[in-house]
C-alpha positions in Angstrom: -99.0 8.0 8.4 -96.9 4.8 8.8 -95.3 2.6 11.2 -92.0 3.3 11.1 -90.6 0.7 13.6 -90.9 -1.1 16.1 -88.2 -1.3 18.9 -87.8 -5.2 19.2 -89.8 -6.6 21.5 -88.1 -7.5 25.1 -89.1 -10.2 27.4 -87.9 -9.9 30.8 -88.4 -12.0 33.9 -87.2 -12.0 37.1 -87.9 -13.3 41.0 -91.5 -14.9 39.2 -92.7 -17.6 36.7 -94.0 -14.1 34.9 -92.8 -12.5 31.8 -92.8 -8.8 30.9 -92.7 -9.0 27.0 -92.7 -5.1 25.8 -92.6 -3.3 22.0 -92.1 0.5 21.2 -93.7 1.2 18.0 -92.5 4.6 16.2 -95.0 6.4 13.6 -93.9 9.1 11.3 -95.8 10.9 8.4 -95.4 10.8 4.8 -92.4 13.4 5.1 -90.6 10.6 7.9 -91.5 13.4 10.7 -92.3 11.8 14.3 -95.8 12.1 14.6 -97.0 12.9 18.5 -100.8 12.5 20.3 -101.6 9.3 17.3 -103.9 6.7 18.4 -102.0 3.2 17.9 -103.7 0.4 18.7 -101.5 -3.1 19.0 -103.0 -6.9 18.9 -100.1 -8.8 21.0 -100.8 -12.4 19.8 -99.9 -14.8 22.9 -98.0 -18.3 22.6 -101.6 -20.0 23.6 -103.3 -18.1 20.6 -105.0 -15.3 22.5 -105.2 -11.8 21.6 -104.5 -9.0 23.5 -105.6 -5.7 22.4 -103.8 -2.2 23.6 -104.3 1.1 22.4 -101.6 3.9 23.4 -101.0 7.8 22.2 -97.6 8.1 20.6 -94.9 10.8 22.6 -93.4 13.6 20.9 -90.9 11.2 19.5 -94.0 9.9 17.7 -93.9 6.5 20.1 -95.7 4.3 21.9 -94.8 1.7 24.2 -97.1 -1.8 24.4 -96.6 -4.9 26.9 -98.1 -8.1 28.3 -97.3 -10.3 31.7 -97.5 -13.6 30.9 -95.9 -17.3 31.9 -96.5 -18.4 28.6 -93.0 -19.7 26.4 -93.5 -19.3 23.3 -94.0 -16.7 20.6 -95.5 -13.3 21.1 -96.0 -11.2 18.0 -97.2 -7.6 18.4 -99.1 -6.4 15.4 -100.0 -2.7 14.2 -103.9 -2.5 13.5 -105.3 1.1 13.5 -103.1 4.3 13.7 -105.5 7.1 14.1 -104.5 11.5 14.6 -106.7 14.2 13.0 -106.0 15.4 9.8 -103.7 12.5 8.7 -104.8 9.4 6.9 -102.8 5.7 8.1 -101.5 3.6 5.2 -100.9 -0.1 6.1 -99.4 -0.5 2.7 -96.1 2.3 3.9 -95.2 0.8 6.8 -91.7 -0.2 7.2 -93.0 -2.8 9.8 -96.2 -3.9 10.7 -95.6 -6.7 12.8 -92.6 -8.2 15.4 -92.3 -11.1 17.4 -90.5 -12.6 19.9 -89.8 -16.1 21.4 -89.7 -16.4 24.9 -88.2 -19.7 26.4 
């Protein structure tokens, strides 16, 4: 398995001093099929140097959406870790992406 992409991330903010700031990250197998029900887990790196970790189950598109609220400007970077299913193996060195960031002002 690999990550195949991520969706750039997306901060939105209205009505609030609060930012949405959202990836999708896509995983396909070694043939570039969609793979559904994998375990992704994401560190989303904040502006002040924090870490936030999420762990989502990809779609049948082979998908998973990730997001943090923050008032932080600044750069977020969201950041592939682990990629887990049964019966498949995840190879960091494949990926098309690994990693995105954003900078929110």
């Amino acid at each position: 398995m690999r990550c195949r992409s991520f969706c750039w991330p997306i901060a939105c903010g209205a009505f609030s001093s609060n930012f949405r700031v959202r990836a999708t990250v896509t995983i396909q197998d070694a043939s570039h099929v969609a793979v559904p029900a994998a375990s992704v887990t994401v560190n989303i790196t904040l502006p002040n140097a924090s870490v936030v970790t999420q762990t989502r189950t990809t779609n049948t598109n082979g998908s998973a959406n990730f997001s943090v609220t923050s008032s932080q400007t600044g750069t977020y970077t969201f950041t592939v870790t682990i990629v887990t299913k049964a019966g498949l193996t995840y190879d960091p060195a494949a990926n098309v992406e690994t990693s995105a960031s954003i900078i929110v002002q």
